[in-house]
N, C-alpha and C positions, 0 to 999 in steps of 0.2 A: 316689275310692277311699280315701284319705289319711283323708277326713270322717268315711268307716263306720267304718274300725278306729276312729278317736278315738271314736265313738259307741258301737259295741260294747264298746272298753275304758272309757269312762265309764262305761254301764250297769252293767257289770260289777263295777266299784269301787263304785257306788251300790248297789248290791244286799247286797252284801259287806260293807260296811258299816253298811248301814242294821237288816240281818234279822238278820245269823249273832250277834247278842246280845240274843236277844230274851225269853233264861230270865226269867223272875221270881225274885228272892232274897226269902225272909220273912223279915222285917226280926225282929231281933233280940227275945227276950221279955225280961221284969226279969230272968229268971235267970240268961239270958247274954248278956246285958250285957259289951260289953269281950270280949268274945272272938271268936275268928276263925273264925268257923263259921257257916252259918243253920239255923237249926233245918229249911227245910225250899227247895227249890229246883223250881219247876214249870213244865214243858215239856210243849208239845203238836206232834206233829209232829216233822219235821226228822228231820235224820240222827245218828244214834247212832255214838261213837267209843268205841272199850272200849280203853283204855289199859293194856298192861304194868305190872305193876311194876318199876319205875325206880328202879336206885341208882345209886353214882358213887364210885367211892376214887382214880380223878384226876379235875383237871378239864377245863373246854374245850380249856385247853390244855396239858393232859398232866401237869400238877403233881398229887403225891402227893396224898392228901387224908384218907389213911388216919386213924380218929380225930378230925376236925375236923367236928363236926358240921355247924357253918352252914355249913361250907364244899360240905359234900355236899347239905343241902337247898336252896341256890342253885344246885348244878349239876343238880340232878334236875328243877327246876323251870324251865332254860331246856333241857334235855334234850326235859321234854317240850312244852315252848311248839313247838321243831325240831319234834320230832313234828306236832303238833296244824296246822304250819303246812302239811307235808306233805297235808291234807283239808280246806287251806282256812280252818281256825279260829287257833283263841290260847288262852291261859291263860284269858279272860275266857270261854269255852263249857264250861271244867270245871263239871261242876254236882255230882258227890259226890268225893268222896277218901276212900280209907280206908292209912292209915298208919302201919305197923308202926315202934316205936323200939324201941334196946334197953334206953333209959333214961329212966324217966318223969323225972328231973331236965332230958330237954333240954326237956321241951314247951314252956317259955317262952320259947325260944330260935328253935323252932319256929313260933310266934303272932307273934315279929315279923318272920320271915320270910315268913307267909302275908301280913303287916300291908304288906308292901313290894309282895307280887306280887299282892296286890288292891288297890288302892290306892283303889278306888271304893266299899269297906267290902262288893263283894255277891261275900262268900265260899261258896263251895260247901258242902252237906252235907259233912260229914265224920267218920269214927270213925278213933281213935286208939288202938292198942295195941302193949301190952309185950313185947314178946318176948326169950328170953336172948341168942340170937344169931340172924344173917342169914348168907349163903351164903356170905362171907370175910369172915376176920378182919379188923375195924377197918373193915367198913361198918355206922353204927350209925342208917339210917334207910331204909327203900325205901317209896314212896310209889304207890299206883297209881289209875288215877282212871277217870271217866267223864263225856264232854264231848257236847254235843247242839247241831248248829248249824244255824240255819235255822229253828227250831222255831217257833210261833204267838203265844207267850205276849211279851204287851209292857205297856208304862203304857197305851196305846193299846188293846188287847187285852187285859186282862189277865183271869187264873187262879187267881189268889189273891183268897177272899174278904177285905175288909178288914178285917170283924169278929173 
C-alpha cells in the first residue's frame, strides 16, 4: 500500500512538473530588446485561469504599504503566485498581464520587479496603463493576469513558428 501512495504521489509530482509549463514565450524582437514582456505567448489546450485584479496597500505581513510602489508590486505578485497555487500552477503559467499604474515614472521600477519574478526571461504578454487613481488612496498599481496550465505547447511540441 505504502508503494502506491509513493507511486501515485510521484506520478503526480512528475506530471506537475514536467506539463503545467509548457507555454511557448516569443523570444524577444530588436525592438524589445531589454524589456520585460514577450511580444507574444502560445498555448494550446489546458486549463484557463482568469485572474482578479490584485492590489496590496499592506503586506503579507500586515505592514503599511501605502505609496511604496515595489513594495506593492512584490506583494501582488506573491498574492497571486498564493492564488495560482490554489489550481495547481505558479507565477511561471501567467501568460498575459495587463497593468494598470498611476504613474508612468514607476514602469522601471516595475521591469525589475517582473525581472526578479521571471527569472527565466519568458515573461508573459503584457499591456501597461496609466490611470489617475485606483480604488484607495495610495494603492498605485493593480495588476491582473491570465495563466494557462497543462496546455500542449513545449521545445518538444512547439507552436511558435521559428521564422
Amino acid at each position: 500500500m505504502k508503494r502506491l501512495v509513493f507511486l501515485v504521489v510521484f506520478v503526480s509530482f512528475y506530471i506537475l512538473t514536467t506539463t503545467a509549463y509548457a507555454a511557448e514565450f516569443m523570444k524577444q524582437t530588436d525592438v524589445g530588446k531589454g524589456r520585460t514582456y514577450s511580444p507574444a505567448v502560445v498555448t494550446e489546450g489546458g486549463r484557463t485561469i482568469w485572474l482578479s485584479g490584485e492590489t496590496a496597500i499592506t503586506d503579507l505581513n500586515g505592514k503599511d504599504i501605502k505609496g511604496d510602489f515595489e513594495a506593492q508590486v512584490r506583494t501582488i505578485f506573491a498574492l497571486m503566485e498564493k492564488t495560482l497555487k490554489h489550481t495547481g500552477g505558479s507565477l511561471k503559467n501567467i501568460v498575459t498581464t495587463t497593468t494598470f499604474i498611476t504613474d508612468p515614472r514607476n514602469g522601471p521600477i516595475l521591469s525589475k520587479v517582473r525581472a526578479d519574478m521571471f527569472p527565466d526571461g519568458k515573461f508573459p504578454a503584457s499591456a501597461m496603463i496609466t490611470v489617475s487613481n485606483l480604488a484607495v488612496p495610495g494603492m498605485l498599481i493593480e495588476i491582473q493576469g491570465v495563466a494557462v496550465i497543462n496546455d500542449k505547447c513545449s521545445k518538444s511540441n512547439p507552436c511558435i513558428d521559428p521564422d
